[in-house]
PDB file with SEQRES, HELIX, SHEET and CRYST1 records, atoms N, CA, C and O in Angstrom:
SEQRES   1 A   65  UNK UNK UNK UNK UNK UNK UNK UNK UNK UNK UNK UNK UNK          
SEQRES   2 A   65  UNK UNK UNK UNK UNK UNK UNK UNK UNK UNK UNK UNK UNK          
SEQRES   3 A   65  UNK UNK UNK UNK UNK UNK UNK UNK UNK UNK UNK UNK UNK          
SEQRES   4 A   65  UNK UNK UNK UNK UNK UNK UNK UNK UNK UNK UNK UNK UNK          
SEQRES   5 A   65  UNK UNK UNK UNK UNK UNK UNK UNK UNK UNK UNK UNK UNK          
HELIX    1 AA1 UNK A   24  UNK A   48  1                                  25    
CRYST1    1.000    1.000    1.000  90.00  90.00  90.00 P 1           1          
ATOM      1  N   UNK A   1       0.846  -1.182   0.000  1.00  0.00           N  
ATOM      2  CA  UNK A   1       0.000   0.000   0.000  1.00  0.00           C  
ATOM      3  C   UNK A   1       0.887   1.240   0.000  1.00  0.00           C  
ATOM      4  O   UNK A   1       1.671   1.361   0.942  1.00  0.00           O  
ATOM      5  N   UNK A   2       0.854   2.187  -0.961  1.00  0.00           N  
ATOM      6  CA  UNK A   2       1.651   3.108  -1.203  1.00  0.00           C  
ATOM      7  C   UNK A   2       0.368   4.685  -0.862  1.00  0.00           C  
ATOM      8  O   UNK A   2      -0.841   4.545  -0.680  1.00  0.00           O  
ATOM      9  N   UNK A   3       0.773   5.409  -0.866  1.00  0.00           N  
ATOM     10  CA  UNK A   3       0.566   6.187  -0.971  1.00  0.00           C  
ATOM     11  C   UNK A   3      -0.826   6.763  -0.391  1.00  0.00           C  
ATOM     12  O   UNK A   3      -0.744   7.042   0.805  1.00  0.00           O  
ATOM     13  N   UNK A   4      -1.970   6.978  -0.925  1.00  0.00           N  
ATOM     14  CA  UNK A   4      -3.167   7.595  -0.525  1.00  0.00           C  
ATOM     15  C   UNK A   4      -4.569   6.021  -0.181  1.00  0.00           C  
ATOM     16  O   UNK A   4      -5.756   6.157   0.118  1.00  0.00           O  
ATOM     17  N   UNK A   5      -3.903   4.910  -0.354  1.00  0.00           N  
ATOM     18  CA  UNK A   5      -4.630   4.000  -0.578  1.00  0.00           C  
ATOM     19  C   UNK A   5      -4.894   3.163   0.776  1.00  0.00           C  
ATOM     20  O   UNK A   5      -5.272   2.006   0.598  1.00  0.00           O  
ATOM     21  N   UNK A   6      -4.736   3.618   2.149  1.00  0.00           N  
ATOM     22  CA  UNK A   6      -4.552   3.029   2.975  1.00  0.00           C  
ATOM     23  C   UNK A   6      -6.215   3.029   3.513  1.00  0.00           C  
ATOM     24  O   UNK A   6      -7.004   3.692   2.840  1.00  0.00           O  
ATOM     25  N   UNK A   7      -6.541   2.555   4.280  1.00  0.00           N  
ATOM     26  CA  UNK A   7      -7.843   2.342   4.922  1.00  0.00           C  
ATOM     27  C   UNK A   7      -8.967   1.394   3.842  1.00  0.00           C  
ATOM     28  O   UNK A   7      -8.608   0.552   3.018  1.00  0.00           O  
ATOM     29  N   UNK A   8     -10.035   1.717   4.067  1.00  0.00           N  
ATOM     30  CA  UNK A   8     -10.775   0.389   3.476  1.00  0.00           C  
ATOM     31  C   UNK A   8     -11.383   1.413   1.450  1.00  0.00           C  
ATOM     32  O   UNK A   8     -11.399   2.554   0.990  1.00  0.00           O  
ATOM     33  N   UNK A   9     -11.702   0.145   1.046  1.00  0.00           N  
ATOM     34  CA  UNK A   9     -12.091   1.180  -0.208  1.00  0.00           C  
ATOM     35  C   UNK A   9     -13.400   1.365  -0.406  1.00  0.00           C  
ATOM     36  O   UNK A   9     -14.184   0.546   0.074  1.00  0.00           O  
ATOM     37  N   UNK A  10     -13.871   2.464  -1.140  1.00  0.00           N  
ATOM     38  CA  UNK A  10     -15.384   2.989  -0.766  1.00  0.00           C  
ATOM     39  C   UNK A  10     -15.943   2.036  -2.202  1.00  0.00           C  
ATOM     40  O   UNK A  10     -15.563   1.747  -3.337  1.00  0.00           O  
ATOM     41  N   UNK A  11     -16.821   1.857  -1.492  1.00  0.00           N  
ATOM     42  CA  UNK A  11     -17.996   0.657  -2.739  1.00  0.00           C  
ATOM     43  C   UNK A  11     -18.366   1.430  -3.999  1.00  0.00           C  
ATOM     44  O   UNK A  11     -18.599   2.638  -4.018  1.00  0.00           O  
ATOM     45  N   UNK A  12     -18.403   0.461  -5.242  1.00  0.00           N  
ATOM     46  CA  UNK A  12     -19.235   0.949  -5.845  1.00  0.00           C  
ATOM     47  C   UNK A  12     -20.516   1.625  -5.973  1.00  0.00           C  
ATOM     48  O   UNK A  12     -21.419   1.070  -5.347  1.00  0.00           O  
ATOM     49  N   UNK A  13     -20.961   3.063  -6.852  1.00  0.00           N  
ATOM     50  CA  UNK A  13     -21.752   2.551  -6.871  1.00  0.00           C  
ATOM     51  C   UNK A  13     -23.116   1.970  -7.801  1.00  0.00           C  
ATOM     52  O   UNK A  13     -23.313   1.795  -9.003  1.00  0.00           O  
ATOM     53  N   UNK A  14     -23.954   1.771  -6.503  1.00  0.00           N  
ATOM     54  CA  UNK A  14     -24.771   0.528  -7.366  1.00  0.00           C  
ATOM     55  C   UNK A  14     -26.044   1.296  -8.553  1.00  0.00           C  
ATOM     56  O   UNK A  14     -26.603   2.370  -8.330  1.00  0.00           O  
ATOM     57  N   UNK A  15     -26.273   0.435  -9.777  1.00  0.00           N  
ATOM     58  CA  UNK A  15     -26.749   1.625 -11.002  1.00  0.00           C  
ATOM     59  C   UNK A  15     -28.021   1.936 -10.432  1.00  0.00           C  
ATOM     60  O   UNK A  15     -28.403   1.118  -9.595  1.00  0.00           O  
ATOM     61  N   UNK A  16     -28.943   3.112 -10.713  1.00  0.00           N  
ATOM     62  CA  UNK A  16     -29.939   3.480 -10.366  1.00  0.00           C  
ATOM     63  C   UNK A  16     -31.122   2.794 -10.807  1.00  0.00           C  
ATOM     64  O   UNK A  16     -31.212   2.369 -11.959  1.00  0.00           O  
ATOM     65  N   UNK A  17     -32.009   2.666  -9.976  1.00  0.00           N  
ATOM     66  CA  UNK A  17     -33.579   1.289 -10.384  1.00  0.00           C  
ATOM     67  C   UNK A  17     -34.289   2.650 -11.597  1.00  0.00           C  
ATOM     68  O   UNK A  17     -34.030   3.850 -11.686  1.00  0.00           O  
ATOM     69  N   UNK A  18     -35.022   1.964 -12.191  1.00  0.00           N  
ATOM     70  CA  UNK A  18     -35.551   2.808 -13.487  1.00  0.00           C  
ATOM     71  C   UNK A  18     -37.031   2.854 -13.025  1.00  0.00           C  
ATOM     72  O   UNK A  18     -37.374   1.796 -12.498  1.00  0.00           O  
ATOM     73  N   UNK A  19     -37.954   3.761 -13.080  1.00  0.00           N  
ATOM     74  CA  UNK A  19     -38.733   4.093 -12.755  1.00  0.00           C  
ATOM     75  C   UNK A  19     -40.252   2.407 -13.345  1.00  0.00           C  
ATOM     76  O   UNK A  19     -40.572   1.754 -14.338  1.00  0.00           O  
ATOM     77  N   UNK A  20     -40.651   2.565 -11.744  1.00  0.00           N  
ATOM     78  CA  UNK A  20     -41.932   1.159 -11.974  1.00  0.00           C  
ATOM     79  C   UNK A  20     -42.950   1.450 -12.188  1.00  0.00           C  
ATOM     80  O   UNK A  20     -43.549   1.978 -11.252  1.00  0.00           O  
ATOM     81  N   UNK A  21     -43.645   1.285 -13.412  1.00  0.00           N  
ATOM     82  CA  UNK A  21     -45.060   1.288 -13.621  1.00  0.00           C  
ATOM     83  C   UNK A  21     -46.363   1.077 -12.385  1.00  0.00           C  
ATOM     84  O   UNK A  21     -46.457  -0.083 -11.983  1.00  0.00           O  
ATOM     85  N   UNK A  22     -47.053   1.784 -11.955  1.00  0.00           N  
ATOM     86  CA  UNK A  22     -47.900   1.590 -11.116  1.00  0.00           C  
ATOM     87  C   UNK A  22     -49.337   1.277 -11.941  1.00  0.00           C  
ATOM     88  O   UNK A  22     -49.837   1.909 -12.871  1.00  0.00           O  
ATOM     89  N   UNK A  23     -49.873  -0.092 -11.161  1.00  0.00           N  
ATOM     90  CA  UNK A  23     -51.116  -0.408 -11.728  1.00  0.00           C  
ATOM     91  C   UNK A  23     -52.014   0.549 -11.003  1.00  0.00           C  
ATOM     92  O   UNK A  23     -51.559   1.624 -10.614  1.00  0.00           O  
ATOM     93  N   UNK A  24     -53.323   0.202 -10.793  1.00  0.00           N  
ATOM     94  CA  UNK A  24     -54.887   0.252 -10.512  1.00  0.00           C  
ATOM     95  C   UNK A  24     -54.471   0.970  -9.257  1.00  0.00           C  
ATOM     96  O   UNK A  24     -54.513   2.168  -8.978  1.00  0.00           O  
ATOM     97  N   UNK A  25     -54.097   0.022  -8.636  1.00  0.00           N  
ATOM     98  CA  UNK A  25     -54.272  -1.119  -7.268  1.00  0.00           C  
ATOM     99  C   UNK A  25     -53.124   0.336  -6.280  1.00  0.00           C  
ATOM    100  O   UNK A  25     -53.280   1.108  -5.334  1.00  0.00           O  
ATOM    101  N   UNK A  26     -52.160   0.021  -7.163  1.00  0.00           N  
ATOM    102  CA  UNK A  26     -50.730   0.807  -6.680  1.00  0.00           C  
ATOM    103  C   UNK A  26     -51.107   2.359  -6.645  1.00  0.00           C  
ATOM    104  O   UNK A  26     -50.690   3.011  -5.688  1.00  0.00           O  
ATOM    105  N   UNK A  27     -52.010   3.108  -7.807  1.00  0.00           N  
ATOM    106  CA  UNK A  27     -52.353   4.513  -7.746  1.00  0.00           C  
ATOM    107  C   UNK A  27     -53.539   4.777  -6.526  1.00  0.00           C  
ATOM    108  O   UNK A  27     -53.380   5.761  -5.805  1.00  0.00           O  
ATOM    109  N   UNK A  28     -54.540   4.024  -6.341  1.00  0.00           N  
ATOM    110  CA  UNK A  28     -55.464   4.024  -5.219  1.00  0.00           C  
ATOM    111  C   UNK A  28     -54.786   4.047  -4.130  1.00  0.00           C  
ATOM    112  O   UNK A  28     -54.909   5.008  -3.371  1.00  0.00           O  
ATOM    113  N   UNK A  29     -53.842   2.884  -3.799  1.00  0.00           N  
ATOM    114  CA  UNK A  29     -53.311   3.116  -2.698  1.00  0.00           C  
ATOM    115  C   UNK A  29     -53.091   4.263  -2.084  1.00  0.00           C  
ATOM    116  O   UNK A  29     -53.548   4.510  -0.968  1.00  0.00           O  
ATOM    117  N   UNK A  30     -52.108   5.355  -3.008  1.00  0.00           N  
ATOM    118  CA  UNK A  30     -51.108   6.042  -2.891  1.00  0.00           C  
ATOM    119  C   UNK A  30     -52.346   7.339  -2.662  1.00  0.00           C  
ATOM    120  O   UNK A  30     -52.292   8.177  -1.762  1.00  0.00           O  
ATOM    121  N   UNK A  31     -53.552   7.234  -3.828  1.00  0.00           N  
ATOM    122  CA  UNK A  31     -54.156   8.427  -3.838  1.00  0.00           C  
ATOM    123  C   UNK A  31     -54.926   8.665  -2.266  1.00  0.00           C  
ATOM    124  O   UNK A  31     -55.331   9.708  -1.753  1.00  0.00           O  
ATOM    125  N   UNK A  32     -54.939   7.331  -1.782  1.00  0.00           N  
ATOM    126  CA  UNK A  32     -55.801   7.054  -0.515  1.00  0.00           C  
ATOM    127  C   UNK A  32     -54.776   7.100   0.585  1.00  0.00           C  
ATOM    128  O   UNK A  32     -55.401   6.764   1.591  1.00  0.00           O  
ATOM    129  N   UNK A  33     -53.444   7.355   0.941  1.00  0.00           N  
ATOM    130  CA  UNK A  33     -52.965   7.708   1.584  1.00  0.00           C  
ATOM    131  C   UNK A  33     -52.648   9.186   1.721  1.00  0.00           C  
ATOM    132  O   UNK A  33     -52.447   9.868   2.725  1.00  0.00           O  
ATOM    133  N   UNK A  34     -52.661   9.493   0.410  1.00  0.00           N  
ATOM    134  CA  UNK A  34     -52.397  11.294   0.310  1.00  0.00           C  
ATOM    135  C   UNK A  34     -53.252  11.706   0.901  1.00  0.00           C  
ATOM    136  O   UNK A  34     -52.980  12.706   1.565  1.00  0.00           O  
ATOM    137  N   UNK A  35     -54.618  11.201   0.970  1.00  0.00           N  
ATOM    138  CA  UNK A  35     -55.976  11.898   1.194  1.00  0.00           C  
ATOM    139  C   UNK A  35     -56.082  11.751   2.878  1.00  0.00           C  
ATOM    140  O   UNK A  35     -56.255  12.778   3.534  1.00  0.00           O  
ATOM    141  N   UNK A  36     -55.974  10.466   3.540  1.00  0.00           N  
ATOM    142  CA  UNK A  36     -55.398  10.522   5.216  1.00  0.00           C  
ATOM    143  C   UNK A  36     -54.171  11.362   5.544  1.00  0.00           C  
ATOM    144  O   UNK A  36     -54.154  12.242   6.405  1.00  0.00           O  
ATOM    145  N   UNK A  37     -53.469  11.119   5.017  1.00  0.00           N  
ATOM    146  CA  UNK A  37     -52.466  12.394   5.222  1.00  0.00           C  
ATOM    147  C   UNK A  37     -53.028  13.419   5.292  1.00  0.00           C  
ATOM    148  O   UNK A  37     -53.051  13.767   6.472  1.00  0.00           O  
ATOM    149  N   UNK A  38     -53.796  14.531   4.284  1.00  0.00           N  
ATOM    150  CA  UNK A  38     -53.909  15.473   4.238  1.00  0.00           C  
ATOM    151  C   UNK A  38     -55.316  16.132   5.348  1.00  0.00           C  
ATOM    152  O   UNK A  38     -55.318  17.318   5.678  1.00  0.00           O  
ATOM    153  N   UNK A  39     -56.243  15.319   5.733  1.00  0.00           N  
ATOM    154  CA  UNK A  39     -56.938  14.720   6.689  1.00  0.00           C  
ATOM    155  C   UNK A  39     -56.293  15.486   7.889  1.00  0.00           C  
ATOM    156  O   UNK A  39     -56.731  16.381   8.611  1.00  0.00           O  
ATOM    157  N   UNK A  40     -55.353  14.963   7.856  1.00  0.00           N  
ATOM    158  CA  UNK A  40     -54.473  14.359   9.139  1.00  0.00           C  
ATOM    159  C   UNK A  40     -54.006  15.967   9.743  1.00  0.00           C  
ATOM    160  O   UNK A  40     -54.152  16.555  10.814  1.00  0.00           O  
ATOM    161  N   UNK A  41     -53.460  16.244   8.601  1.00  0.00           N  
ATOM    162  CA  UNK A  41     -52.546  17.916   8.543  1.00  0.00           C  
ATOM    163  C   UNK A  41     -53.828  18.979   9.280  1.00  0.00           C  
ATOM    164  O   UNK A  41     -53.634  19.850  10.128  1.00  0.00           O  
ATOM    165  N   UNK A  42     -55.166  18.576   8.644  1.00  0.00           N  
ATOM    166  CA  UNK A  42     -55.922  19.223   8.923  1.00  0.00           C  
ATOM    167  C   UNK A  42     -56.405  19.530  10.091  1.00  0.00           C  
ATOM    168  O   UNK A  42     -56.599  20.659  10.542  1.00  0.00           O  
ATOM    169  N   UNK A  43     -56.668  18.147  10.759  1.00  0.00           N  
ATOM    170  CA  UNK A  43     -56.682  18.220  12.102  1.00  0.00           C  
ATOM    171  C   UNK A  43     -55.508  18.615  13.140  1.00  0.00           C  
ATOM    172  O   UNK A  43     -55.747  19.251  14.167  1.00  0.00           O  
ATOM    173  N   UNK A  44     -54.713  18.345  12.913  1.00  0.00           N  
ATOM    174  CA  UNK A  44     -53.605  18.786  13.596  1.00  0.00           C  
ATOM    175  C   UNK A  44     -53.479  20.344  13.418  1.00  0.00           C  
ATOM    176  O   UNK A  44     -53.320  20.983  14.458  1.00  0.00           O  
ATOM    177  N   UNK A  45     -53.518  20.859  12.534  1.00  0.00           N  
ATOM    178  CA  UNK A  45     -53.838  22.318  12.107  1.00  0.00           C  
ATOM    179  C   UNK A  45     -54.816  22.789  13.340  1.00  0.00           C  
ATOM    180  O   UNK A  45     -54.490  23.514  14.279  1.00  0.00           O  
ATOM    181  N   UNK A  46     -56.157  22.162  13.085  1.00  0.00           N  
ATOM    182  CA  UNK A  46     -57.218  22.851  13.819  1.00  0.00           C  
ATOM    183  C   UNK A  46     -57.241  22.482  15.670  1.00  0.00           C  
ATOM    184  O   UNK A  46     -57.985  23.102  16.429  1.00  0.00           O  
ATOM    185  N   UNK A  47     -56.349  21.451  16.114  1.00  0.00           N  
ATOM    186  CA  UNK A  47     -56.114  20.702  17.398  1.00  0.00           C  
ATOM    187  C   UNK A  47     -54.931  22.078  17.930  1.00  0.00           C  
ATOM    188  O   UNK A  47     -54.742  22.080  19.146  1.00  0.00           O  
ATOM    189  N   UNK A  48     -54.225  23.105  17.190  1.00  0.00           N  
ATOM    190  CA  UNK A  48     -53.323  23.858  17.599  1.00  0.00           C  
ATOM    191  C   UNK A  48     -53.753  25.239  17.544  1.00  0.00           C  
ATOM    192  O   UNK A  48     -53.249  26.235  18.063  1.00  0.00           O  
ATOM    193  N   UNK A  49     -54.795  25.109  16.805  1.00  0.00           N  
ATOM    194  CA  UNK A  49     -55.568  26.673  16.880  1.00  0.00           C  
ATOM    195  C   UNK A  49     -56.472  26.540  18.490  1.00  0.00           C  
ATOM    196  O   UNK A  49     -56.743  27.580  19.091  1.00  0.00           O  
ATOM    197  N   UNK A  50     -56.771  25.523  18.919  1.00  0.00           N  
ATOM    198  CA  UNK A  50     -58.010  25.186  20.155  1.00  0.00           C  
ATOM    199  C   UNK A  50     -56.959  25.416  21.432  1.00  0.00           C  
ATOM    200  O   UNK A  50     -57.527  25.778  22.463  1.00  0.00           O  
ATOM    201  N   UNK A  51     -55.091  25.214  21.539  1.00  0.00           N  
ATOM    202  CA  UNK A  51     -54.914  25.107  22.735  1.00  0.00           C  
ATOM    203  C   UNK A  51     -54.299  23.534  23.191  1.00  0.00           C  
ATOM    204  O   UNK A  51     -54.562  22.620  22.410  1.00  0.00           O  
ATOM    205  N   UNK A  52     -53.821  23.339  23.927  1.00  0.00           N  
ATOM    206  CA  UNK A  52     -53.760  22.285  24.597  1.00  0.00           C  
ATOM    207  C   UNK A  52     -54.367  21.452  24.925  1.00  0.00           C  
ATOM    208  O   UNK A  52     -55.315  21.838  25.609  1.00  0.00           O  
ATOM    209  N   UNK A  53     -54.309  20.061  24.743  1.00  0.00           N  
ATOM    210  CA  UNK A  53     -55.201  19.059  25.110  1.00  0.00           C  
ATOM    211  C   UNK A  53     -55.776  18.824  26.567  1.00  0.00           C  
ATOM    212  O   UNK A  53     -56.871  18.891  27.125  1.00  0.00           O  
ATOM    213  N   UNK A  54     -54.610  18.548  26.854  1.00  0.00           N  
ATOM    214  CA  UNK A  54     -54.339  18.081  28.387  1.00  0.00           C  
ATOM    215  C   UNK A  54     -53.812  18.934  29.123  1.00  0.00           C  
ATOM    216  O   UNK A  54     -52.668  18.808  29.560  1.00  0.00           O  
ATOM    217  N   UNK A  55     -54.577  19.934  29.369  1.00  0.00           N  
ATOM    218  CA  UNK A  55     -54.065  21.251  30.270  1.00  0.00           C  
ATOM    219  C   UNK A  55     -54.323  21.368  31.750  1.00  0.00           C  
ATOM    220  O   UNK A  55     -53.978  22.231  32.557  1.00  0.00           O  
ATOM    221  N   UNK A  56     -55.152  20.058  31.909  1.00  0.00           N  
ATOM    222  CA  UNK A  56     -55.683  19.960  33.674  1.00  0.00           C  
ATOM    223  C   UNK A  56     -54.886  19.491  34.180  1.00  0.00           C  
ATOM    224  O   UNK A  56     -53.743  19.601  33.736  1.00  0.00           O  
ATOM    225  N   UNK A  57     -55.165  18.740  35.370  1.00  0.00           N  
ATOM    226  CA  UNK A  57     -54.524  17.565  36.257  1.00  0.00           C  
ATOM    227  C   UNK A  57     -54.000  18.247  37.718  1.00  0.00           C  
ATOM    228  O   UNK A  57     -54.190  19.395  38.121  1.00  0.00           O  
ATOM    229  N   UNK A  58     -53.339  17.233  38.308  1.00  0.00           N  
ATOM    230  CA  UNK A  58     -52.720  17.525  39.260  1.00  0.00           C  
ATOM    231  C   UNK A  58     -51.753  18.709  39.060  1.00  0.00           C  
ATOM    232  O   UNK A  58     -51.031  18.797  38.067  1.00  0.00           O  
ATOM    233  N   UNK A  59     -51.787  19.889  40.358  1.00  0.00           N  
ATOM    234  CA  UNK A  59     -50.594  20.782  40.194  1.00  0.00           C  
ATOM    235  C   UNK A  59     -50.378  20.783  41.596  1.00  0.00           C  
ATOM    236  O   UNK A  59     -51.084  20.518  42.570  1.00  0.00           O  
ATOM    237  N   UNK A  60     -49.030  21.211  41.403  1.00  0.00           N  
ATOM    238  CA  UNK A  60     -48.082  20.889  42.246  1.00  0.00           C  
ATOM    239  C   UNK A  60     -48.067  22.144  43.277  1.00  0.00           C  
ATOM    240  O   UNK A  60     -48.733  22.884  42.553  1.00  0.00           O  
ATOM    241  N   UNK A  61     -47.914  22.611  43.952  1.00  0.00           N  
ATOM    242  CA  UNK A  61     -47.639  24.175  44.399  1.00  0.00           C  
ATOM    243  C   UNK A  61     -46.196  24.180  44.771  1.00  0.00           C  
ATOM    244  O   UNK A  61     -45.798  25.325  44.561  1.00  0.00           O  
ATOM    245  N   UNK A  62     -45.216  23.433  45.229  1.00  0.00           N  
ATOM    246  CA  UNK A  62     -43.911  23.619  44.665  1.00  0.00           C  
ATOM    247  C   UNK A  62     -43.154  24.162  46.516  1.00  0.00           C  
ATOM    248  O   UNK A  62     -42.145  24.746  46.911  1.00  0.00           O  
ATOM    249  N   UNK A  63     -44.231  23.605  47.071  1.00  0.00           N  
ATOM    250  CA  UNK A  63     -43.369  23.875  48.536  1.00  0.00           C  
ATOM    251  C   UNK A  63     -42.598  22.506  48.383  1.00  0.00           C  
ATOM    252  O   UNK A  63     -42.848  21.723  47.467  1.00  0.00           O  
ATOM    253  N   UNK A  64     -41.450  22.231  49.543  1.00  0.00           N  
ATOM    254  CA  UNK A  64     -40.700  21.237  50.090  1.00  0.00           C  
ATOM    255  C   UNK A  64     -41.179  21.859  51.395  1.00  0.00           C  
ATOM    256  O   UNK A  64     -41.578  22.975  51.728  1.00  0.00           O  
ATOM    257  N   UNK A  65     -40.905  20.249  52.227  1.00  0.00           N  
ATOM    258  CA  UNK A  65     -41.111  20.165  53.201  1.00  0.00           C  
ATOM    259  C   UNK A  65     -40.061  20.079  53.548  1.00  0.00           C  
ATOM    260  O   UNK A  65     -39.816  19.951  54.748  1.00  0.00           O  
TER     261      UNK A  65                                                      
END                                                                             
C-alpha cells in the first residue's frame, strides 16, 4: 500500500432502479394515503388553533417540606 490507498475502499456505486409502472391497485393506494395524510394535517392544524389538550390535572404548588 503506497501512498493515498490506505484504509478500506469505498464501494461501488450501485446503477440506479428505473422508474416502476404503477397499476390500478398501486395509484389508489397512494391516492388514498395522500388523502389521510392530508386529513391528518388538517386536524392537527385545527387541534393547535383550540390550545392544549391536556391542560388539567394535578398541580403541584412547589413547597418542600
Amino acid at each position: 500500500m503506497s501512498g493515498r490507498q490506505g484504509g478500506k475502499l469505498k464501494p461501488l456505486k450501485k446503477p440506479s432502479k428505473g422508474k416502476k409502472e404503477l397499476d390500478d391497485e398501486d395509484k389508489a393506494f397512494l391516492e388514498k394515503k395522500k388523502k389521510e395524510a392530508a386529513e391528518l394535517k388538517a386536524l392537527k392544524d385545527r387541534a393547535s388553533k383550540n390550545g392544549p389538550l391536556a391542560s388539567g390535572g394535578i398541580k403541584k404548588s412547589g413547597k418542600k417540606k
